[in-house]
One Martini backbone bead per residue (centre of mass of N, CA, C, O) as a GRO file, in nm:
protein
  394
    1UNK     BB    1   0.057   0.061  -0.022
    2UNK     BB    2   0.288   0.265   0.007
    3UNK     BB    3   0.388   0.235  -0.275
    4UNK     BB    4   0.118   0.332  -0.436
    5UNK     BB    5   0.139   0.605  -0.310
    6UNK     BB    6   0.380   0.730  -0.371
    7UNK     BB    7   0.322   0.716  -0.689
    8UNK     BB    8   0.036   0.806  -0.719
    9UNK     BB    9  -0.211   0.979  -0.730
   10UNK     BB   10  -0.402   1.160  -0.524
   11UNK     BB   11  -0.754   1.065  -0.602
   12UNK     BB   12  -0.754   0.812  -0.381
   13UNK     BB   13  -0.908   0.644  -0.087
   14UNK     BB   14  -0.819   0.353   0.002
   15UNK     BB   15  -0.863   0.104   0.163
   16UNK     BB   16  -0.667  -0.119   0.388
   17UNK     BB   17  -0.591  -0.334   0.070
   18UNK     BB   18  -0.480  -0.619  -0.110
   19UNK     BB   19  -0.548  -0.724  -0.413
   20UNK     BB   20  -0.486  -1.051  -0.569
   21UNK     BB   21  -0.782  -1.228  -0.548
   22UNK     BB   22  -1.081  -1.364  -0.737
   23UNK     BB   23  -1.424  -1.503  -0.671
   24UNK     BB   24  -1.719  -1.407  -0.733
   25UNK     BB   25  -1.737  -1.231  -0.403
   26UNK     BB   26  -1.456  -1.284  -0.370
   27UNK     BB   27  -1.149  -1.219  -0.202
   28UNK     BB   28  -0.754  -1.184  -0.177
   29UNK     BB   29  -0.480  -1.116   0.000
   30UNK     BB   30  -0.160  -1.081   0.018
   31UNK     BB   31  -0.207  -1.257   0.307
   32UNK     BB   32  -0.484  -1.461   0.266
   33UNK     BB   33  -0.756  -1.267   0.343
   34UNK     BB   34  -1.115  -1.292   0.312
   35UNK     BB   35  -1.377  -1.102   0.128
   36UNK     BB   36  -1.677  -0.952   0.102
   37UNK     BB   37  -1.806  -0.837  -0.212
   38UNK     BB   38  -2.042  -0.532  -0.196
   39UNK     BB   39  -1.968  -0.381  -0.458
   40UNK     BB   40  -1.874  -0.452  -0.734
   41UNK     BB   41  -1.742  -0.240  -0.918
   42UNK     BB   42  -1.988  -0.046  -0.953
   43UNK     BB   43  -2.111  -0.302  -1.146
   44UNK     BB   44  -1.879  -0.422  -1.302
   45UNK     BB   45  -1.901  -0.721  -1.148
   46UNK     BB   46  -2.187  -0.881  -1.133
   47UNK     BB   47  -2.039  -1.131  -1.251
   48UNK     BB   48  -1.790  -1.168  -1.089
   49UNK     BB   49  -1.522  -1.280  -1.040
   50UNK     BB   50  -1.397  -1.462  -1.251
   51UNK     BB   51  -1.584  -1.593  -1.509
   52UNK     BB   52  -1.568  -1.830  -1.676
   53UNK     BB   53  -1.724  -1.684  -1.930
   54UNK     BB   54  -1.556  -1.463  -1.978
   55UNK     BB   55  -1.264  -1.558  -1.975
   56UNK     BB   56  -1.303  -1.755  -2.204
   57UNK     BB   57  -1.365  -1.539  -2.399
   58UNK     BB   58  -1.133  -1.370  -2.399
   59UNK     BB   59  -0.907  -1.589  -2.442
   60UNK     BB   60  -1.024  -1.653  -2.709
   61UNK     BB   61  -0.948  -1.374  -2.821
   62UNK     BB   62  -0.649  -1.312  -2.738
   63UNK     BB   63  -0.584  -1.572  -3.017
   64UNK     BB   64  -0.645  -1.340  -3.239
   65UNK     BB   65  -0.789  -1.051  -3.163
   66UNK     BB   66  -0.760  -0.685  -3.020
   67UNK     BB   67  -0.729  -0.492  -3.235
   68UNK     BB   68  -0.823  -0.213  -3.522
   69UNK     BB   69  -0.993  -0.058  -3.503
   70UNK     BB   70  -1.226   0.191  -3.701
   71UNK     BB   71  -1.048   0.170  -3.979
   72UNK     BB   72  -1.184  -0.142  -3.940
   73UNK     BB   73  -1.305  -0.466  -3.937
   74UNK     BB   74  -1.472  -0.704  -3.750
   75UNK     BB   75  -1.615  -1.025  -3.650
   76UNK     BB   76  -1.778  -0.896  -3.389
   77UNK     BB   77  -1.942  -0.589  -3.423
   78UNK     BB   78  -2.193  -0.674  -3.592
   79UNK     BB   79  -2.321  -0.839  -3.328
   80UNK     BB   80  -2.296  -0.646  -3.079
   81UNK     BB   81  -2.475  -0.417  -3.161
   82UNK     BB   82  -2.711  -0.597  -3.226
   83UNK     BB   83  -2.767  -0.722  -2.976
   84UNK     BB   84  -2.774  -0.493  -2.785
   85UNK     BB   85  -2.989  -0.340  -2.938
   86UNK     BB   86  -3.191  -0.564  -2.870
   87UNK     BB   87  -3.190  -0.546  -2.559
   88UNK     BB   88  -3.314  -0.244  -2.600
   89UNK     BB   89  -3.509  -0.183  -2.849
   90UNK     BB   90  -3.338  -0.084  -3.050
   91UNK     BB   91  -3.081   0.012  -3.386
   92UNK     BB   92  -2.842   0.141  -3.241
   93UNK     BB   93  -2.460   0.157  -3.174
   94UNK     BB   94  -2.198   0.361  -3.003
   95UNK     BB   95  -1.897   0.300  -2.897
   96UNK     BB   96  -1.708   0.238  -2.612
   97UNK     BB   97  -1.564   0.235  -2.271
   98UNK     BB   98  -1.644   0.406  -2.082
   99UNK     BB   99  -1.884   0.618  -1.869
  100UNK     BB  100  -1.821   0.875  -1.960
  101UNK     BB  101  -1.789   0.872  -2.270
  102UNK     BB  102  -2.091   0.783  -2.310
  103UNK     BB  103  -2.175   1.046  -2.210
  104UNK     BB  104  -2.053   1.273  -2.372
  105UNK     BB  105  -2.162   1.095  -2.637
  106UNK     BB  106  -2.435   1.206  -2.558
  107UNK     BB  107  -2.431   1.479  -2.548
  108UNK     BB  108  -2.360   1.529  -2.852
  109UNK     BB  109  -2.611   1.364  -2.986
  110UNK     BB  110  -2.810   1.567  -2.872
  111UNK     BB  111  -2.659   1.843  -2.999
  112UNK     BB  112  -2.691   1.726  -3.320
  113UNK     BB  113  -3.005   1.671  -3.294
  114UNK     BB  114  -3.101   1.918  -3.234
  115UNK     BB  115  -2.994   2.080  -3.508
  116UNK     BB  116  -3.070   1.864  -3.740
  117UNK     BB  117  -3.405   1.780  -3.590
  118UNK     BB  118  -3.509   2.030  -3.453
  119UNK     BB  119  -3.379   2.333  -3.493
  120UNK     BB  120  -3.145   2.452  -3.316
  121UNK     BB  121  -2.986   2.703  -3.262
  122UNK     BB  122  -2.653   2.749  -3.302
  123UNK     BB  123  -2.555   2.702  -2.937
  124UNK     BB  124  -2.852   2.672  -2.777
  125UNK     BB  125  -2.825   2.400  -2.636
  126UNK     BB  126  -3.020   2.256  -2.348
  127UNK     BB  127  -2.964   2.046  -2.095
  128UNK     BB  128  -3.072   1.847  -1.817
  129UNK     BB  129  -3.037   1.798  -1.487
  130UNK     BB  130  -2.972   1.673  -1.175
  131UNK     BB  131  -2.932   1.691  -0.853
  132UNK     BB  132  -2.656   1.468  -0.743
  133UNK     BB  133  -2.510   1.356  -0.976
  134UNK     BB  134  -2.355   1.088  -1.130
  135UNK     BB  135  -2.159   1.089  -1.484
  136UNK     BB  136  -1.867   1.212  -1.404
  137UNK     BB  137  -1.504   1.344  -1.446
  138UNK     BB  138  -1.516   1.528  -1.644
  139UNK     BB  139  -1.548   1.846  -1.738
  140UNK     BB  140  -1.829   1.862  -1.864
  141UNK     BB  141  -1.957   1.698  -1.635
  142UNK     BB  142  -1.880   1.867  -1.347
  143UNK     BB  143  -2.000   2.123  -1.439
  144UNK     BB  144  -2.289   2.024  -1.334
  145UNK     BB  145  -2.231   1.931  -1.082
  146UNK     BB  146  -2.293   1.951  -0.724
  147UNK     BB  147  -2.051   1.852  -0.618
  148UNK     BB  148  -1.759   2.008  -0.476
  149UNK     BB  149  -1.532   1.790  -0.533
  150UNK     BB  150  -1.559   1.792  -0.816
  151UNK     BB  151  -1.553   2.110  -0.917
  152UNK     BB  152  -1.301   2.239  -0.774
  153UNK     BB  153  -1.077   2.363  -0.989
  154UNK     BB  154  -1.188   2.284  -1.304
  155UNK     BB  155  -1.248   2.565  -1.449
  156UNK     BB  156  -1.387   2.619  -1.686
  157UNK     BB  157  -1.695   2.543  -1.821
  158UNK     BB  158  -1.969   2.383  -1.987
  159UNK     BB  159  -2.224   2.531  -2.162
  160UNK     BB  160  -2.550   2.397  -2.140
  161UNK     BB  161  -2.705   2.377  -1.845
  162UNK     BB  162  -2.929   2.219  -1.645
  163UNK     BB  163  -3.066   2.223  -1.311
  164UNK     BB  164  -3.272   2.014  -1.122
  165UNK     BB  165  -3.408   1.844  -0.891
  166UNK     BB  166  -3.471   1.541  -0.774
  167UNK     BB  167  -3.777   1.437  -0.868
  168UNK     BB  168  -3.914   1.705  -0.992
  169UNK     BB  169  -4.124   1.733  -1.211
  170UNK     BB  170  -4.177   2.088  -1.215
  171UNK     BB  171  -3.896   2.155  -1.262
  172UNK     BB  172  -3.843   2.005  -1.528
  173UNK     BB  173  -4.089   2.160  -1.688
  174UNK     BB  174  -3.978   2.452  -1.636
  175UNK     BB  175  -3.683   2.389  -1.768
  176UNK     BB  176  -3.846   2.260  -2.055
  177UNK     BB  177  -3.764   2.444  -2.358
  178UNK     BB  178  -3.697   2.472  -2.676
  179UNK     BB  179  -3.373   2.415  -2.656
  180UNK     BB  180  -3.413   2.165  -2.543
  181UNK     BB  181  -3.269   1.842  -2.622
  182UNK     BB  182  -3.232   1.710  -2.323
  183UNK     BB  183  -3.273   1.467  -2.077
  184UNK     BB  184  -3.023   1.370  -1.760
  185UNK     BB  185  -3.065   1.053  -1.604
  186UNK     BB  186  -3.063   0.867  -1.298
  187UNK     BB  187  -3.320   0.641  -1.210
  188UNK     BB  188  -3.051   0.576  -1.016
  189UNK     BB  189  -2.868   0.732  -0.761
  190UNK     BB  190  -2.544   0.615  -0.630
  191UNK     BB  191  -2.393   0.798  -0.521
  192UNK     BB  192  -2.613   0.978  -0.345
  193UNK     BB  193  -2.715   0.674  -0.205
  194UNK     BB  194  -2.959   0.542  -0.373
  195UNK     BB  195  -3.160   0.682  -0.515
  196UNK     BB  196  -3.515   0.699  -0.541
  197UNK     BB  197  -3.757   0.799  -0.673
  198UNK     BB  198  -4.071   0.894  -0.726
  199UNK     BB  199  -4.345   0.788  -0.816
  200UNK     BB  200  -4.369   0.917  -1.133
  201UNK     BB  201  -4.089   1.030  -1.259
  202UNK     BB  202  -4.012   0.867  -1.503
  203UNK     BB  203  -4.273   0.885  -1.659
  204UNK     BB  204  -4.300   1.199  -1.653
  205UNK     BB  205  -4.045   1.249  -1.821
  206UNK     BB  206  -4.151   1.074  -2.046
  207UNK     BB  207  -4.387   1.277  -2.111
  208UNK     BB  208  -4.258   1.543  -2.147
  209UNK     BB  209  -4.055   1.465  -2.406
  210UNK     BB  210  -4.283   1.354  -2.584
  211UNK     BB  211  -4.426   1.628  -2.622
  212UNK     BB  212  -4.158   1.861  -2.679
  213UNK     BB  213  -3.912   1.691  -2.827
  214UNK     BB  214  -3.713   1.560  -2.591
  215UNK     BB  215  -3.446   1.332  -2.492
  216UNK     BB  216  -3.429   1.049  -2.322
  217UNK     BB  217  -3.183   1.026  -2.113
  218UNK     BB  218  -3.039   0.685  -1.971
  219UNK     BB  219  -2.815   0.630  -1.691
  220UNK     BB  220  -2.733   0.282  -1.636
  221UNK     BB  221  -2.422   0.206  -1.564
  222UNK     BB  222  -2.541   0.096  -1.262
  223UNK     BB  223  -2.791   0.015  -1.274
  224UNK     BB  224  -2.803  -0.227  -1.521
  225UNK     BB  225  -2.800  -0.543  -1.604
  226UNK     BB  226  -2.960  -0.608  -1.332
  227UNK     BB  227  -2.931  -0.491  -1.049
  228UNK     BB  228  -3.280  -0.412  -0.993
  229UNK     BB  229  -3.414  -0.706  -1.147
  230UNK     BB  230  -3.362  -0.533  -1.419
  231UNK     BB  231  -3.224  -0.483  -1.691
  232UNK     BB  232  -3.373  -0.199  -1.602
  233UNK     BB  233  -3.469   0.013  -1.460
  234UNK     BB  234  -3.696   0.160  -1.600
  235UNK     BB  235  -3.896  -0.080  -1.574
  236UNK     BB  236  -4.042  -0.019  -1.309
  237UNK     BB  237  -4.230   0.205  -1.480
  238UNK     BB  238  -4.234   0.158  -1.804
  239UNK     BB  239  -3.937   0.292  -1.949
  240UNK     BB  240  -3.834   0.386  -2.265
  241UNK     BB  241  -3.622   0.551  -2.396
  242UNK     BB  242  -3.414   0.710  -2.613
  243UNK     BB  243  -3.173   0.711  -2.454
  244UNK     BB  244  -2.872   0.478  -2.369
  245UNK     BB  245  -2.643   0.416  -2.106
  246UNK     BB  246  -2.346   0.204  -2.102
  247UNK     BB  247  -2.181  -0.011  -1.874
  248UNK     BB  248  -1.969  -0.195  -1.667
  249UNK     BB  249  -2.152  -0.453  -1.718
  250UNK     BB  250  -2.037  -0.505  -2.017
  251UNK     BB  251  -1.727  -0.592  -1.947
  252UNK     BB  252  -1.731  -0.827  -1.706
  253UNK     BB  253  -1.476  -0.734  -1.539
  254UNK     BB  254  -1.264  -0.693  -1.764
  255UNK     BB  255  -1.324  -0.493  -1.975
  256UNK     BB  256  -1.399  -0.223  -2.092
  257UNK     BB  257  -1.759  -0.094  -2.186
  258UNK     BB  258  -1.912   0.108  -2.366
  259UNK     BB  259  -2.284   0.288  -2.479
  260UNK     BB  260  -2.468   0.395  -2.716
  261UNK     BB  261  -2.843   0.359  -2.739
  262UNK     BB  262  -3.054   0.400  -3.047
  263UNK     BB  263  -3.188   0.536  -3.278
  264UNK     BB  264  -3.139   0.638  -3.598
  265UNK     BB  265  -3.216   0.890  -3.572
  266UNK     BB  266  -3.001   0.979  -3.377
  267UNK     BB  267  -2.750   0.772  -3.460
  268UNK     BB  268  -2.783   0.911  -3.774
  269UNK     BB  269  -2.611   1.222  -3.751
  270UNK     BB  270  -2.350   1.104  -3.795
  271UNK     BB  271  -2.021   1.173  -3.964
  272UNK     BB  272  -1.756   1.064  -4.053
  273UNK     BB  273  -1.530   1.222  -3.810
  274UNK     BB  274  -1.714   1.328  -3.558
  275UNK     BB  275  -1.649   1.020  -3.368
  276UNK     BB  276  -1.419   0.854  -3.143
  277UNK     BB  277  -1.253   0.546  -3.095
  278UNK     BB  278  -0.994   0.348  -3.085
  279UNK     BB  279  -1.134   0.121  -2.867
  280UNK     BB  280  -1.398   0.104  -2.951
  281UNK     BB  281  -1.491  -0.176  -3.059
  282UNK     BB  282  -1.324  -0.391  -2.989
  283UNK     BB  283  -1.302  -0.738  -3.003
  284UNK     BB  284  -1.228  -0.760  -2.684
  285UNK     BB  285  -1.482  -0.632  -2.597
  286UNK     BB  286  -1.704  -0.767  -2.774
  287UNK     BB  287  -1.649  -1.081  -2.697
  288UNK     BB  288  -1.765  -0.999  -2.377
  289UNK     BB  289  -2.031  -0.832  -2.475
  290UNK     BB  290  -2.175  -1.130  -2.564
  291UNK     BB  291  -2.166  -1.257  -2.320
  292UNK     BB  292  -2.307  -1.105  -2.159
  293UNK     BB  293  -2.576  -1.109  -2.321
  294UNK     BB  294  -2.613  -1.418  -2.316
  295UNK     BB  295  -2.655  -1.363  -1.984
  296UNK     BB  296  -2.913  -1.190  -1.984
  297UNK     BB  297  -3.121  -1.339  -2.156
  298UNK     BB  298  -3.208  -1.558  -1.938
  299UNK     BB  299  -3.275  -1.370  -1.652
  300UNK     BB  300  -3.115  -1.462  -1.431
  301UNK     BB  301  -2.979  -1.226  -1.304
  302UNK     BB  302  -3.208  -1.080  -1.260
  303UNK     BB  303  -3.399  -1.254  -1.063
  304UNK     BB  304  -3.194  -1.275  -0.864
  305UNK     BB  305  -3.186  -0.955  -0.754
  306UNK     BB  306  -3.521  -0.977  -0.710
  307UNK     BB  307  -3.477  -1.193  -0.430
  308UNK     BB  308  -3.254  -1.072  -0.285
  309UNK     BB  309  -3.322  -0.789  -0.268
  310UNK     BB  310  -3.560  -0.860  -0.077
  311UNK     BB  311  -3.390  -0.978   0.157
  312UNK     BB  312  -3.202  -0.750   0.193
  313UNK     BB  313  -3.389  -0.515   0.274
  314UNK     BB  314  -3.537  -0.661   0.524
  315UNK     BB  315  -3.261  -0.703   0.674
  316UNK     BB  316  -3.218  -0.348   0.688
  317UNK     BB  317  -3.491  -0.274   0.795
  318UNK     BB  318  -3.421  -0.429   1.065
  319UNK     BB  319  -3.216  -0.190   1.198
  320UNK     BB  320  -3.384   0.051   1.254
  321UNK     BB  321  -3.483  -0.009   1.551
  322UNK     BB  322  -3.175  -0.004   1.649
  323UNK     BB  323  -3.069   0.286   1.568
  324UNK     BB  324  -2.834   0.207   1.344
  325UNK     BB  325  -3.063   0.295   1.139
  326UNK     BB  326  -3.268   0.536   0.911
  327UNK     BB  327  -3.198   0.417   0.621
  328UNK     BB  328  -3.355   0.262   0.323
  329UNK     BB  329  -3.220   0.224  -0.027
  330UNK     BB  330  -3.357   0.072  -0.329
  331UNK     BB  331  -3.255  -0.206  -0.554
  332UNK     BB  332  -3.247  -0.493  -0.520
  333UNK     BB  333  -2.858  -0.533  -0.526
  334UNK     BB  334  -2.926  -0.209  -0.353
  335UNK     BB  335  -2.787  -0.009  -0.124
  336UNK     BB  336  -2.880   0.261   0.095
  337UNK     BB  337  -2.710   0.319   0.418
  338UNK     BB  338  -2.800   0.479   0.686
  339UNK     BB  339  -2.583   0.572   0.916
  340UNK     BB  340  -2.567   0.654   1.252
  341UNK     BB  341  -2.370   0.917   1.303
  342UNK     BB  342  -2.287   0.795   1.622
  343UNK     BB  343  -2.101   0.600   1.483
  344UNK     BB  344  -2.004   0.777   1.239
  345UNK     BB  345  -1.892   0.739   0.933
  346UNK     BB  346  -1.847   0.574   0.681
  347UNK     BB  347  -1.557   0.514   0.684
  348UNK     BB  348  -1.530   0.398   0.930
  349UNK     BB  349  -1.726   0.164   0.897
  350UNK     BB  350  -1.586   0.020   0.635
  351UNK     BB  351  -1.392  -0.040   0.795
  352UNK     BB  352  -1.468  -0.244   1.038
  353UNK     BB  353  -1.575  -0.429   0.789
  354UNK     BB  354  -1.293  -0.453   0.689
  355UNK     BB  355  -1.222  -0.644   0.983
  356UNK     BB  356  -1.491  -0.841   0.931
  357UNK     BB  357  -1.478  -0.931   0.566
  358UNK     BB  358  -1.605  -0.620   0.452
  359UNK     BB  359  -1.683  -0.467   0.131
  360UNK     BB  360  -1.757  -0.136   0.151
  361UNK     BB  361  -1.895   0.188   0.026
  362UNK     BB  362  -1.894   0.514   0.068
  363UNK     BB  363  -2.082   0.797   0.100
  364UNK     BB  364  -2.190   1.014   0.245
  365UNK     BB  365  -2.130   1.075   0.554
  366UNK     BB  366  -2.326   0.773   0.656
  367UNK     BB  367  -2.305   0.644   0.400
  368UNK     BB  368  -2.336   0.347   0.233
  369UNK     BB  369  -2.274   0.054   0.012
  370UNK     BB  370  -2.476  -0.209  -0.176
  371UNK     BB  371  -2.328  -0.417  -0.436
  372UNK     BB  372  -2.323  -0.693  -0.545
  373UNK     BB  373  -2.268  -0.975  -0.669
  374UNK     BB  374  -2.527  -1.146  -0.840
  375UNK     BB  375  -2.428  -1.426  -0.773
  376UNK     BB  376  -2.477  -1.452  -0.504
  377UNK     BB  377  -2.549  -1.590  -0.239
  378UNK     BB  378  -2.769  -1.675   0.022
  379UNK     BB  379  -2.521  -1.736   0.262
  380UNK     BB  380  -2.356  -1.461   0.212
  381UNK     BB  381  -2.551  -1.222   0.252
  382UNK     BB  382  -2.588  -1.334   0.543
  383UNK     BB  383  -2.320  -1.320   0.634
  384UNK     BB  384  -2.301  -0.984   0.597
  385UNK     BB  385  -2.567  -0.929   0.747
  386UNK     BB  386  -2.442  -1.034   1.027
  387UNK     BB  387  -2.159  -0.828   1.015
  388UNK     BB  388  -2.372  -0.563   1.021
  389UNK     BB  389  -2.496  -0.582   1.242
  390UNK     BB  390  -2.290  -0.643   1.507
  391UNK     BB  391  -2.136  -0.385   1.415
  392UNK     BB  392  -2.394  -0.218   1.426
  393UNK     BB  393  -2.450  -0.309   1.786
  394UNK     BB  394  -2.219  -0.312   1.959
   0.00000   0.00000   0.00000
């Protein structure tokens, strides 16, 4: 640990770990101590450390190409688009890398069909986004960003952006004008805590953007896949977005791969040259983004997260008469959990849990973030909720 901080950029502060290898849920550090894994980084490994199926398409494809740029077409790429296209029910696909430049690239999108297809006048285009959003952390991500801590020291910003509360659909109604192209939301904000909106706030934005003839781009990058029970979030609601950004657990766990999803009409605006990555859409990205596709088709991991969803909630709602947690949000395998200033701050608390042996990451003030691997059994689930009972309750 000394040395990797002597050498990086101190831009994150890592709990005090240093993993050598993972199966399943499950991690072993340099020393031999295992621990179950609750963050799953951060849904980008839905499906567990060393997937069979993933590694074993990795591996196959290691040995073939894993990279031609998009100067040339590769065996895998249209493969890839098709079925991603076909899991989302839309048309188009636009591969990327990250979950930043997926976002980046949903922006671009947006500000080129407002002009080329809306008739917004040039220069013109202004987004909605909701306070408290985390979409990345490129500069003009952080632009929007409420967070003091994203934003501070890196503007000057890029302009066209309007924030307006999470959850007020009169206020997103009163921000979306003329000039608006896109609103961009994420259906549960995860940073800021694993935030549920009310009921019928993403139905109502998405009757609102369809009235005035604007975007619904929904950030599914750590909602979707799997993570709420549901392939996306926004299923909860009944609700199909115009464009999905979708990302972290498309590479499972294995390469980055992020993409933009939409319709011929949206992401039919680009021509050659307008944007591009060399790594985005590379075979061995392809590759394992086939095989997560071939693991969501079957819905196996939808109904896990499910099933044990249910249960993971019902036993931290049960913490709440003790004192030790003030609230619970979330979905599926995913929960945002208040605990008791009292007990300490967030980061305090994740320590504890990881000398008992659970990685959870802290998220403001007190409050925890619980996303497991998909894979999880239930009685490694019973296993970490029972050591963080005792944690929380000693």
């Amino acid at each position: 640990m000394a040395t990797a901080e002597a050498h990086s950029a101190p831009n994150y502060h890592p709990l005090p770990v240093v993993v050598a290898s993972g199966e399943g849920a499950w991690v072993t550090d340099v020393e031999g101590r295992r621990y179950l894994d609750m963050l799953a980084g951060y849904s980008a490994l839905n499906f567990g450390h060393g997937n069979p199926r993933l590694i074993a398409a990795a591996k196959a494809q290691l040995d073939r190409v894993t990279l031609t740029s998009r100067a040339f077409h590769h065996d895998r790429f249209a493969a890839f688009c098709a079925e991603l296209a076909e899991l989302c029910g839309m048309e188009m696909v636009l591969p990327m890398n990250t979950g930043a430049e997926a976002v980046e690239t949903a922006v671009k999108t947006a500000r080129k069909w407002g002009y080329k297809v809306k008739g917004v006048p040039d220069g013109k285009a202004r987004i909605v986004v909701a306070a408290d959003n985390f979409h990345g952390r490129t500069t003009t991500i952080v632009g929007f960003s409420t967070d003091p801590d994203a934003r501070a020291d890196f503007g000057p910003f890029t302009p066209g952006f309007t924030v307006v509360p999470y959850g007020d659909l009169a206020a997103m109604e009163a921000a979306v004008d003329r000039d608006t192209v896109a609103v961009l939301l994420e259906p549960i904000q995860g940073e800021a805590g694993v935030l549920v909106p009310p009921p019928g706030y993403l139905a109502g934005v998405r009757r609102l953007t369809a009235e005035r003839g604007v975007l619904f781009i929904a950030d599914e990058i750590q909602s979707g896949l799997g993570r709420t029970g549901r392939t996306f979030a926004c299923e909860h609601e009944g609700v199909v977005p115009d464009v999905y950004v979708l990302g972290k657990a498309l590479g499972g766990g294995v390469v980055p791969v992020s993409a933009v999803v939409s319709s011929r009409e949206v992401l039919g605006v680009f021509r050659p040259g307008e944007h591009g990555s060399t790594f985005g859409g590379n075979p061995l990205a392809c590759a394992v983004g086939l095989e997560v596709l071939a693991m969501l088709r079957t819905g196996e991991y939808q109904a896990r997260a499910a099933s044990l969803g249910e249960h993971l909630h019902g036993r931290l709602r049960s913490l709440i008469p003790t004192g030790s947690v003030t609230a619970v949000r979330g979905r599926g395998l995913w929960a945002g959990v208040d605990v008791s200033p009292a007990l300490g701050t967030g980061r305090a608390i994740s320590e504890r849990l990881l000398a008992g042996g659970l990685l959870v990451k802290d998220t403001h003030g007190s409050t925890i973030r619980l996303a497991p691997p998909l894979v999880i059994t239930e009685e490694d689930l019973d296993w970490a909720l029972t050591r963080l009972r005792e944690t929380l309750t000693a």
